[in-house]
KOLPA-226268 format. One line per field, with one value per residue (C-alpha): x, y, z. Coordinates in pm, 1 decimal, decimal comma, always signed. Layout:
# KOLPA-226268
c1	X	... .
c2	Y	... .
c3	Z	... .
END
This chain:
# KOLPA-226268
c1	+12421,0	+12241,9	+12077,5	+12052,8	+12450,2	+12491,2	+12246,3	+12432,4	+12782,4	+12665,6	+12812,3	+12836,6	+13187,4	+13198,8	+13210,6	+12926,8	+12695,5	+12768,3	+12606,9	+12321,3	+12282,9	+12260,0	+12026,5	+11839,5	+11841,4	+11750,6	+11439,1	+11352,7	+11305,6	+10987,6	+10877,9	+10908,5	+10550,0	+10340,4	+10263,8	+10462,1	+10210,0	+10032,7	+10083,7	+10484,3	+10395,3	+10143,3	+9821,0	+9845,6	+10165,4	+10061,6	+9889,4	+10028,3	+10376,6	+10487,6	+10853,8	+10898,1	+11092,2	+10893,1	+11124,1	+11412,8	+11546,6	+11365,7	+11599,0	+11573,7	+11827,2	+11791,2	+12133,6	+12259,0	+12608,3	+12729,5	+13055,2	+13068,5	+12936,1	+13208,6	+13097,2	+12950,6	+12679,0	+12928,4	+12720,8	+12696,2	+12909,7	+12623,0	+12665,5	+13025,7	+12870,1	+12690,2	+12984,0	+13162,4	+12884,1	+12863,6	+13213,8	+13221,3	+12910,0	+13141,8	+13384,0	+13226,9	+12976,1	+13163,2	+13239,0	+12965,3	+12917,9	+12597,2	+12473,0	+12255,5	+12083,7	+12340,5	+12562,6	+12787,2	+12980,9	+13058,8	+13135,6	+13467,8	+13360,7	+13167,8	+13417,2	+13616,5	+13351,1	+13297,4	+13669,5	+13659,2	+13372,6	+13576,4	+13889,7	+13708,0	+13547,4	+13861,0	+14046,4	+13679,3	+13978,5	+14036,0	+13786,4	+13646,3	+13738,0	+13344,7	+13121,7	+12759,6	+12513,6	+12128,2	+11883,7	+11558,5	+11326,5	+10905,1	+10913,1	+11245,6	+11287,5	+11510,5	+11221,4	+11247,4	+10981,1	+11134,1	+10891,2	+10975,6	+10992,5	+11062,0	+11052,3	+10735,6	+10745,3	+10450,4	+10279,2	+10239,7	+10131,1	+10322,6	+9948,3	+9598,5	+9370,9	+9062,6	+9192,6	+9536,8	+9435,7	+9607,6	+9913,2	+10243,1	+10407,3	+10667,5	+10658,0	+10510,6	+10640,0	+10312,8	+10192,7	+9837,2	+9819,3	+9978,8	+10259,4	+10136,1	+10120,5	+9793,5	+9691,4	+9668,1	+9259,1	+9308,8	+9560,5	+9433,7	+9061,5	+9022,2	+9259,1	+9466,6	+9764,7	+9572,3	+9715,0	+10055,1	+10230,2	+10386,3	+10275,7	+10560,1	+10311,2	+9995,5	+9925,0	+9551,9	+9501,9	+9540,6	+9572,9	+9896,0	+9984,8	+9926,7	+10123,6	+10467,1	+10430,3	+10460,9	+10733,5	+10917,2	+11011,9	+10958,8	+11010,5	+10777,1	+10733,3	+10590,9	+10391,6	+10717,3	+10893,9	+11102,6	+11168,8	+11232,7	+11323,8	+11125,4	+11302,2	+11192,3	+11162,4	+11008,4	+10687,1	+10388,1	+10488,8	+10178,3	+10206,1	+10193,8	+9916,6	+9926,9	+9604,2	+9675,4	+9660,2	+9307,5	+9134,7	+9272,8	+9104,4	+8768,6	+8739,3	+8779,8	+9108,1	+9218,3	+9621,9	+9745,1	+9620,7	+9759,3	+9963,9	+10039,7	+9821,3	+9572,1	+9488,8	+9495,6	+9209,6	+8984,8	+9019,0	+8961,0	+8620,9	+8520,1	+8495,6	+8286,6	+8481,5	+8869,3	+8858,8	+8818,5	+9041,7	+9338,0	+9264,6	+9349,9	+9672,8	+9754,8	+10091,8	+10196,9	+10501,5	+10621,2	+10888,9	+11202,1	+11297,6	+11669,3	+11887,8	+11785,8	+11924,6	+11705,3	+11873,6	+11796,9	+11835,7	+12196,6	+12233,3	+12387,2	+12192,3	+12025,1	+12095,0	+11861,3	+11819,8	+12100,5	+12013,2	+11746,9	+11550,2	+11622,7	+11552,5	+11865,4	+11806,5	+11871,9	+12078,8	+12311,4	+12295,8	+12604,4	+12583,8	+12630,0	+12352,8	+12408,3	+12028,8	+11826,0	+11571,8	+11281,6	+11237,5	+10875,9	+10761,8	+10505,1	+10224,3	+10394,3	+10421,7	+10710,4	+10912,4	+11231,0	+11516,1	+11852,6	+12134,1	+12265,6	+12440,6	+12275,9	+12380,9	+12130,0	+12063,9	+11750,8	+11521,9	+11106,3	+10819,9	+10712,1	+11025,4	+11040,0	+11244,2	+11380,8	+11141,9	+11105,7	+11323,5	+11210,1	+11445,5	+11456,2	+11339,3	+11440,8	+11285,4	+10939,6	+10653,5	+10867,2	+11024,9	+10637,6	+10546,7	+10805,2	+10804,6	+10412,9	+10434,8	+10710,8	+10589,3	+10719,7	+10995,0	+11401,5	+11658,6	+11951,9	+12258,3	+12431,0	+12802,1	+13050,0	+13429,4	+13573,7	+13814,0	+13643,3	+13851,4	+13847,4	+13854,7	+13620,0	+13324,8	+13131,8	+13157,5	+12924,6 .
c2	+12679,1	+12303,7	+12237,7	+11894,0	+11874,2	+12025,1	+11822,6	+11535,0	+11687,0	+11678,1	+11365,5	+11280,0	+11330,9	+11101,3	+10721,9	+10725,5	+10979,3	+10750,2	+10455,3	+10672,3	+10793,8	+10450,4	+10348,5	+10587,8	+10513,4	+10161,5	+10281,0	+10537,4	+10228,2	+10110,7	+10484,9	+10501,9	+10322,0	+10524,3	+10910,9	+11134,2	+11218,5	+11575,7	+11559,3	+11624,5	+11999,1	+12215,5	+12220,4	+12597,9	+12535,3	+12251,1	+12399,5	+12314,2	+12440,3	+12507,8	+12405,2	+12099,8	+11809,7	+11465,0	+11287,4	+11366,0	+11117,8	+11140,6	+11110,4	+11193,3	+11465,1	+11847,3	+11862,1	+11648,9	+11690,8	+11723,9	+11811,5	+12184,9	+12199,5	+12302,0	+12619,8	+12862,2	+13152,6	+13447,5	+13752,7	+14085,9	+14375,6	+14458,0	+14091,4	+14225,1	+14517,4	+14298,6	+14086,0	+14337,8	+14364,7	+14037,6	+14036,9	+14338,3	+14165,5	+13862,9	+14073,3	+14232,7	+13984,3	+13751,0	+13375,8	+13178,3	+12782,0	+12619,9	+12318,1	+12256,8	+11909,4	+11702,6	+11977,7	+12199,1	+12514,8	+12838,1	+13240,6	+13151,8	+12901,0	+13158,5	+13411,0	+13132,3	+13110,1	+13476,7	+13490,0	+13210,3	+13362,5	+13697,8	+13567,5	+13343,4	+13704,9	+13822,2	+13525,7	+13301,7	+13065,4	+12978,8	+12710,8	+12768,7	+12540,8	+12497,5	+12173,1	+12193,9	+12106,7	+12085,8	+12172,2	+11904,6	+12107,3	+12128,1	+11782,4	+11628,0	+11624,6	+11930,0	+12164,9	+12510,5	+12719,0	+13031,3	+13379,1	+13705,7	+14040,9	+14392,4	+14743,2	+14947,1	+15380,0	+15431,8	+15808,6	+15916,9	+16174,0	+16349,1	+16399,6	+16229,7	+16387,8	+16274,0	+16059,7	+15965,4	+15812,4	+15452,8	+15481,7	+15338,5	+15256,4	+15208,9	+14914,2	+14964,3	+14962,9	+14869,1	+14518,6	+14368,3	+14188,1	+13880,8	+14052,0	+14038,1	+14311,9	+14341,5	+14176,9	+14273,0	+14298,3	+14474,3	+14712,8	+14799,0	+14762,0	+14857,9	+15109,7	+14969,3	+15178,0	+15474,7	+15760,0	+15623,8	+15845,4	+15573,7	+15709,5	+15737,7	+15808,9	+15799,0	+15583,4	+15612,8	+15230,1	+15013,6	+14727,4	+14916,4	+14908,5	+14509,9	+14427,5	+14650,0	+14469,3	+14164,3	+14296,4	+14390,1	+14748,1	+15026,0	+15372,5	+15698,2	+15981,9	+16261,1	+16530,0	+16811,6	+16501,5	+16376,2	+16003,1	+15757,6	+15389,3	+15252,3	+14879,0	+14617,8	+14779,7	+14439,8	+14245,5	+14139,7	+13831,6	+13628,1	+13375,4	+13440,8	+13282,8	+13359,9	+13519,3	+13389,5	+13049,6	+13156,9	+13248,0	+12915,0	+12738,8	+12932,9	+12899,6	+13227,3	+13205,9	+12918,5	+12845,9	+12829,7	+13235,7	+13331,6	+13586,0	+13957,7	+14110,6	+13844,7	+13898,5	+14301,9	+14276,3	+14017,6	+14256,9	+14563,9	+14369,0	+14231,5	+14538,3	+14386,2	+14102,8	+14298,3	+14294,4	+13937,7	+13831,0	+14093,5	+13975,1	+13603,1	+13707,3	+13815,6	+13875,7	+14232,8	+14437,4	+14749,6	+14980,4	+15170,3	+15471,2	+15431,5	+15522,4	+15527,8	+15202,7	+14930,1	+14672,8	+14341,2	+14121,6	+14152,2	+14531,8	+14577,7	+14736,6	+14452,7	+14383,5	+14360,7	+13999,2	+13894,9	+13918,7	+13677,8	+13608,1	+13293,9	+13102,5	+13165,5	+12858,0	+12673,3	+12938,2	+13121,9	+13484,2	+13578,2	+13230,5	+13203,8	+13034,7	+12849,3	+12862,6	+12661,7	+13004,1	+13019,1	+13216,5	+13356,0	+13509,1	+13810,2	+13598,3	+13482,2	+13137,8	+12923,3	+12892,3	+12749,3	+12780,9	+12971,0	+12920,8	+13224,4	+13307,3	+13477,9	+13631,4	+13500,0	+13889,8	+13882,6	+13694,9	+13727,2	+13594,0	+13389,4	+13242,9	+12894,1	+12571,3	+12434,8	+12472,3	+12878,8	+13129,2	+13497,0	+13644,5	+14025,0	+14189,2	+14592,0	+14877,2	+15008,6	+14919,1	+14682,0	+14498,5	+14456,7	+14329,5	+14011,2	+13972,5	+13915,5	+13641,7	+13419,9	+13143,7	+12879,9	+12587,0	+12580,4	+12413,5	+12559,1	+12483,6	+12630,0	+12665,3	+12576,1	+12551,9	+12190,3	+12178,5	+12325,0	+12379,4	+12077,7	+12231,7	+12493,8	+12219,2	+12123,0	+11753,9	+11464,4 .
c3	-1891,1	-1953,7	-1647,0	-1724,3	-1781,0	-1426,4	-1259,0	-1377,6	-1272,9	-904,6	-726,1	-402,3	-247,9	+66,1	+56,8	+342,3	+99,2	-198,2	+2,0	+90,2	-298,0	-376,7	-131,0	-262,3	-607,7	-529,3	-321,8	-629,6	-856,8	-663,5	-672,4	-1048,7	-1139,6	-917,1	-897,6	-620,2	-345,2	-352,7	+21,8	-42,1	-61,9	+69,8	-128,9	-215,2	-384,1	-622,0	-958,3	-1286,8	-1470,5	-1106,0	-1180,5	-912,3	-1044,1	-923,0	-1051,1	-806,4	-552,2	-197,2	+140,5	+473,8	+545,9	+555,4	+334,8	+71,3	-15,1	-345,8	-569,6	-717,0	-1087,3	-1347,6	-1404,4	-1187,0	-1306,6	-1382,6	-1216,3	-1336,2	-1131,6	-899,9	-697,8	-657,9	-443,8	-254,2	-198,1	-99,9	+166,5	+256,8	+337,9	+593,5	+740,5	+823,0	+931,6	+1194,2	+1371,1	+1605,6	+1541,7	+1579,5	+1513,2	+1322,7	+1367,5	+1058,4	+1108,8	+935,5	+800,4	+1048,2	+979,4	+1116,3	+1077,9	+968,7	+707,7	+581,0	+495,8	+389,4	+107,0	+6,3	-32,8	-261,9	-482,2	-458,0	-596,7	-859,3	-953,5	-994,1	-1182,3	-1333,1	-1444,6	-1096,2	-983,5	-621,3	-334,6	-277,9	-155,1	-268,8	+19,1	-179,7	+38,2	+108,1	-0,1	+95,0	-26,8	+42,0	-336,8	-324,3	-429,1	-282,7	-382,1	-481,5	-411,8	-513,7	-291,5	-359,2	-180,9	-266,8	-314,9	-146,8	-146,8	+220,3	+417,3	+719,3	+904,7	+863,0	+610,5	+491,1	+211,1	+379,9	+736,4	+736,4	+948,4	+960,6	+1326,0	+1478,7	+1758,0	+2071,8	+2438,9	+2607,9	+2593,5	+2774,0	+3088,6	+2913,2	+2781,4	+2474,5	+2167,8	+1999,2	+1677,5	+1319,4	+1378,8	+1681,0	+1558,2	+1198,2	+1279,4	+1664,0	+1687,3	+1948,6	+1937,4	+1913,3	+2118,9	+2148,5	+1921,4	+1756,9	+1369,3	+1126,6	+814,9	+670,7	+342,9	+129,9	+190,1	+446,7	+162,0	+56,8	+459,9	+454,6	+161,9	+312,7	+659,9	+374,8	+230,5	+526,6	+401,2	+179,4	+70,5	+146,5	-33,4	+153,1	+24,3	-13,6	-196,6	+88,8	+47,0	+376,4	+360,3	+643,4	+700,3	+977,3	+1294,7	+1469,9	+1502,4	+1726,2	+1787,9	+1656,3	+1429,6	+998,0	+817,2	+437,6	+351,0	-45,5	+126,9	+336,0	-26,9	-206,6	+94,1	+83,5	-283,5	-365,6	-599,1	-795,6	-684,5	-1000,1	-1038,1	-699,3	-671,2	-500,8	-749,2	-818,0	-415,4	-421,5	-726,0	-496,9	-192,6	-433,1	-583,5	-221,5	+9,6	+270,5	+294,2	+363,3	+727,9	+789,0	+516,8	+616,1	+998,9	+913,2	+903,1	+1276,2	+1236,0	+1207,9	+1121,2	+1282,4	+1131,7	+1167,6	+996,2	+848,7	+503,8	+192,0	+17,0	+159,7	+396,9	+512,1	+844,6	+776,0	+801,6	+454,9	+168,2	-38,7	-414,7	-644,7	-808,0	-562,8	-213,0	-61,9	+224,7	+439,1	+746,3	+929,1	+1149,7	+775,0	+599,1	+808,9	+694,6	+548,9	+367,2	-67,8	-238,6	-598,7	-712,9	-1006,9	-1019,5	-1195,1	-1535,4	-1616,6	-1946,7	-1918,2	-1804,4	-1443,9	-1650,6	-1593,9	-1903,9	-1756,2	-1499,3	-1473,2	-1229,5	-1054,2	-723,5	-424,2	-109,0	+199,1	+338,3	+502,1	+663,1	+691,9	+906,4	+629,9	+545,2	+752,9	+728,8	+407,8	+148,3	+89,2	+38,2	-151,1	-407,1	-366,8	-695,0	-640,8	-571,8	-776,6	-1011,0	-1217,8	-944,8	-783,2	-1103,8	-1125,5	-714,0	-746,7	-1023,5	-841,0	-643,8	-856,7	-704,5	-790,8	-603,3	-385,1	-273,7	+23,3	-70,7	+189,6	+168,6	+62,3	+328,1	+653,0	+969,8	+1210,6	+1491,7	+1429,9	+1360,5	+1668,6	+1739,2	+1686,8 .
END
């Protein structure tokens, strides 16, 4: 699909959006003979070839309403599982309204939409009933940077051993005098939950450990062979700090060369330096033991290259995403985009506000591989129906 063709295809559909487009445009026209600011986006996030048009239109609101491009991404029959998912999700949970800045839906819209994609799925000559909403983006350019996650196999062990002493926990029940749980340093350095009998497994590096609280969940493989999906079973309640962030600001990795694997070869070549590094990141994850298939936030199993991980406070879960998503070539280089569908699943401590979202890769080696090398910017678009119910909307 010509992203350019599409890009051009979106128009606003209201005659008050259509004065603020070309309000817009008119303002743009003064922007055209000077650079965009760095300060748009965090500094961490600018390097070269990182995929974020400068050239797009700046406004002021979260959601910009547009018309549905002629042709939708036709997805392969594994997004029609996760549909199918989707859809019970939305079934079950009650009605519940959303007041999104300057956009406002509800549960009902939502199946409204999944029923739409279903019976497009069914008959692609049928065009869905569907209003594009682009998200702002970190810069109010509608640039999303786009991350990639996946669900690690990790070796464990049922009981400590000399090699295999890094455990995995479930969340606590005691707290301090504050009411507070400890912190990452505490836990993984102090041994603060120690004697709690809250270990689900021992891993051979507490590196590995890190990088699963990052990725919210995983699978073990115990010594006899049994597998476990461990899935998000809480947190501590302090706040995330990105410890690829810490190293671009000490100097230690360029951002451009940033990435899940880029940071696991500094920590393995800097030793001394792991705790403090590791401990800049307070936040820490705790885990539940559950089924096999990995779910997310949503209590569905996740689909690979499908399912993502939103701010629900921006995304409802249970929401359909139209996404411009990046396309790497075996480098992590940025080589292009590609539209495709996704189905908002999940959610993650990391994942805040409008300008991040993380595509879920799979399961295993090859899924780390391309979830380490994302970090590159797209655009989405949260699909809503074209003719919501009135009276389900809350009022102005």
């Amino acid at each position: 699909m010509n992203i350019t063709h599409i890009l051009q295809s979106f128009i606003p559909t209201q005659k008050n959006n259509r004065s603020i487009f070309y309000s817009l445009c008119i303002t743009s026209l003064s922007l055209l003979t000077i650079s965009c600011s760095l300060t748009e986006i965090d500094s961490s996030n600018d390097f070269e070839n990182n995929g974020r048009d400068t050239t797009a239109l700046k406004r002021d609101f979260l959601y910009l309403k547009e018309s549905l491009p002629p042709g939708l991404p036709y997805p392969d029959a594994s997004f029609q599982n996760g549909l199918q998912q989707q859809i019970a999700y939305l079934n079950r949970i009650s009605d519940k309204q959303y007041l999104l800045e300057n956009t406002q839906t509800n549960t009902e819209d939502l199946k409204t939409v999944a029923n739409e994609i279903n019976s497009w799925l069914q008959n692609p000559a049928q065009q869905p009933q569907l209003i594009a909403h682009q998200l702002a983006g970190q810069d109010k350019r509608g640039n999303v940077q786009i991350t990639g996650y996946y669900v690690p196999i990790l070796p464990v062990r049922h009981l400590p051993d000399e090699k295999y002493r890094y455990p995995l926990y479930r969340k606590p029940t005691q707290r301090d005098e504050n009411g507070n749980f400890p912190s990452r340093e505490e836990i993984d350095f102090e041994s603060a939950l120690v004697g709690q009998d809250l270990e689900i497994a021992y891993t051979s590096d507490l590196v590995d450990n890190f990088f699963l609280h990052v990725q919210g969940s995983g699978v073990v493989e115990y010594e006899d062979g049994e597998q476990k999906l461990l899935s998000w079973g809480g947190v501590n309640g302090h706040a995330y700090r990105s410890i690829g962030k810490e190293l671009i600001e000490q100097g230690e990795i360029d951002r451009a060369d940033i990435s899940a694997q880029s940071i696991r070869q500094w920590l393995a070549d800097n030793p001394d330096r792991m705790r403090d590094i590791l401990s800049a990141n307070p936040s820490y994850l705790f885990f539940s033991e559950g089924p096999r298939d990995p779910v997310g936030a949503a209590n569905v199993p996740l689909t690979p290259l499908y399912s993502a991980a939103v701010d629900p406070s921006v995304i409802p879960l249970g929401s359909i995403l139209l996404a411009q998503v990046p396309k790497l070539d075996s480098y992590g280089n940025l080589v292009g985009h590609e539209f495709r569908l996704l189905l908002a699943q999940d959610k993650g401590g990391a994942i805040k506000g409008p300008g991040h979202i993380d595509w879920y890769q799979g399961i295993g080696e090859e899924a780390h591989f391309h979830a380490g090398q994302l970090k590159h910017f797209g655009k989405i678009w949260l699909l809503l129906p074209l003719n919501p119910s009135p009276k389900k909307l809350i009022a102005n």
